[in-house]
C-alpha positions as CSV (number, residue, x, y, z in Angstrom):
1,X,0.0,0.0,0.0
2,X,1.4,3.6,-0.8
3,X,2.7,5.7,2.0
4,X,1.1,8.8,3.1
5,X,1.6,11.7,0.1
6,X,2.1,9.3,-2.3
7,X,-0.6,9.1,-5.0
8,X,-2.0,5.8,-6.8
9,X,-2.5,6.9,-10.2
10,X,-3.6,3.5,-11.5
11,X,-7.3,2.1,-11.4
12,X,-7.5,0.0,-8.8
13,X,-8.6,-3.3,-10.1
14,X,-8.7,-6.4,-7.7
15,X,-7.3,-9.8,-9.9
16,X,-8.7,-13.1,-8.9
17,X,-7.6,-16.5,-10.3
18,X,-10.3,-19.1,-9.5
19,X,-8.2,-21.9,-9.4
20,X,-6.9,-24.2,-6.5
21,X,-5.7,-22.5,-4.7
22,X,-7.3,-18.8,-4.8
23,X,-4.9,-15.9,-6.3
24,X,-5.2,-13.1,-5.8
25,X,-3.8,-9.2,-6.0
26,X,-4.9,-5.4,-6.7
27,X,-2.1,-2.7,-7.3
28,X,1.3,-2.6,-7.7
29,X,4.2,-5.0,-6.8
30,X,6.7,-4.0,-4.6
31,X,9.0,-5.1,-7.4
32,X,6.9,-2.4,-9.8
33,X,7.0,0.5,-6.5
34,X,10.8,0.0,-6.4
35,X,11.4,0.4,-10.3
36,X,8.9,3.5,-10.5
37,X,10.3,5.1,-6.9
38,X,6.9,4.8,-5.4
39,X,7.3,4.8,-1.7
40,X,5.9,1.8,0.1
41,X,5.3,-0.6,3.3
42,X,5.8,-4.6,2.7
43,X,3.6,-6.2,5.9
44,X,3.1,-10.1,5.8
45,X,1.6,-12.7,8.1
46,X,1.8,-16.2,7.5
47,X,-0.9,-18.4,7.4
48,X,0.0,-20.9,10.1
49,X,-0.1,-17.8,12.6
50,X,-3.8,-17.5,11.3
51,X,-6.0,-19.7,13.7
52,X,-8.5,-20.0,10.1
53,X,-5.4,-21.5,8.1
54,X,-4.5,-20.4,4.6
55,X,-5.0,-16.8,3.3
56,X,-3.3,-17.2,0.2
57,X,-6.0,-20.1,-1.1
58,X,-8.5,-20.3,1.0
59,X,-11.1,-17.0,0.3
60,X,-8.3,-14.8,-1.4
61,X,-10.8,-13.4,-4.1
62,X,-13.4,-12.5,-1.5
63,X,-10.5,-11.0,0.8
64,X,-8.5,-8.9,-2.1
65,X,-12.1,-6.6,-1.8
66,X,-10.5,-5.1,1.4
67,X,-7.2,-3.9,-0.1
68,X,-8.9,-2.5,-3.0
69,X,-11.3,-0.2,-0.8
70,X,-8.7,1.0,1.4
71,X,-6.4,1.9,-1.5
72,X,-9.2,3.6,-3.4
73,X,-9.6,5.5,-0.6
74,X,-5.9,6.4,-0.2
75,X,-5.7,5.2,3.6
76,X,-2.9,3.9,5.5
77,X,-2.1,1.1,7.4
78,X,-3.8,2.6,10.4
79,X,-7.0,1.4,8.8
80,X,-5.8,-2.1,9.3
81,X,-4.6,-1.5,12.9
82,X,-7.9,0.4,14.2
83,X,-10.7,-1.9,12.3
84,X,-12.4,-4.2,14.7
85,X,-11.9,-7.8,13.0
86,X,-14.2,-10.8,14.2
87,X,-11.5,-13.4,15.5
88,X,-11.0,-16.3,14.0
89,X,-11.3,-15.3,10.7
90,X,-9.3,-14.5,7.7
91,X,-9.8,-10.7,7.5
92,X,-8.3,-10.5,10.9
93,X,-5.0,-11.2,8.8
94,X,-4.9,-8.1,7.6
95,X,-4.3,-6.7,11.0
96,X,-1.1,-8.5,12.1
97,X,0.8,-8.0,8.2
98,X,-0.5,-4.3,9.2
99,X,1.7,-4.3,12.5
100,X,4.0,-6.5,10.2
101,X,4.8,-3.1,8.2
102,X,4.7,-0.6,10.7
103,X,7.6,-2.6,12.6
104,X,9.7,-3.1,10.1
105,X,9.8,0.7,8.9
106,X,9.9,-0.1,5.3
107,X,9.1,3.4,3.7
């Protein structure tokens, strides 16, 4: 997700492979941030710390919904951090790979 300041120019257009497993992705890569100088934050959580199990797989085209409102809206990751999420469920992922970015102070 962009940093604060930094403008998404691009539509933002959620992807979703319906295949076994679920793929899914909206936006840029970091790869494509680095090569245009578009600051960013990199937060990841892995699915075993997930009490629901997969993310990637498992509900990925219903989940890439919520990264594509929050970037249309330009927010932060402090949209992440302050949203109640019902525990256990797969949204509440979003959460801890939210925390992921903030600690490592990519950007």
């Amino acid at each position: 997700m962009p940093i604060v300041g930094a403008r998404l120019e691009l539509p933002v257009l959620p992807l979703e492979g319906y295949t076994v497993p679920e793929i899914s992705m909206v936006g840029l890569t970091e790869e494509d941030c680095q090569k245009q100088d578009i600051p960013y934050r990199v937060g990841r959580t892995l699915s075993e710390d997930n009490a629901r199990g997969q993310i990637i797989g498992e509900s990925a085209s219903e989940l890439i919904h919520i990264d594509a409102q929050v970037m249309t809206m330009n927010s932060t990751l402090d949209v992440f951090i302050n949203t109640v999420y019902n525990y256990p469920t797969l949204a509440d992922t979003y959460k801890y790979a939210a925390y992921d970015a903030w600690a490592n102070g990519n950007g």
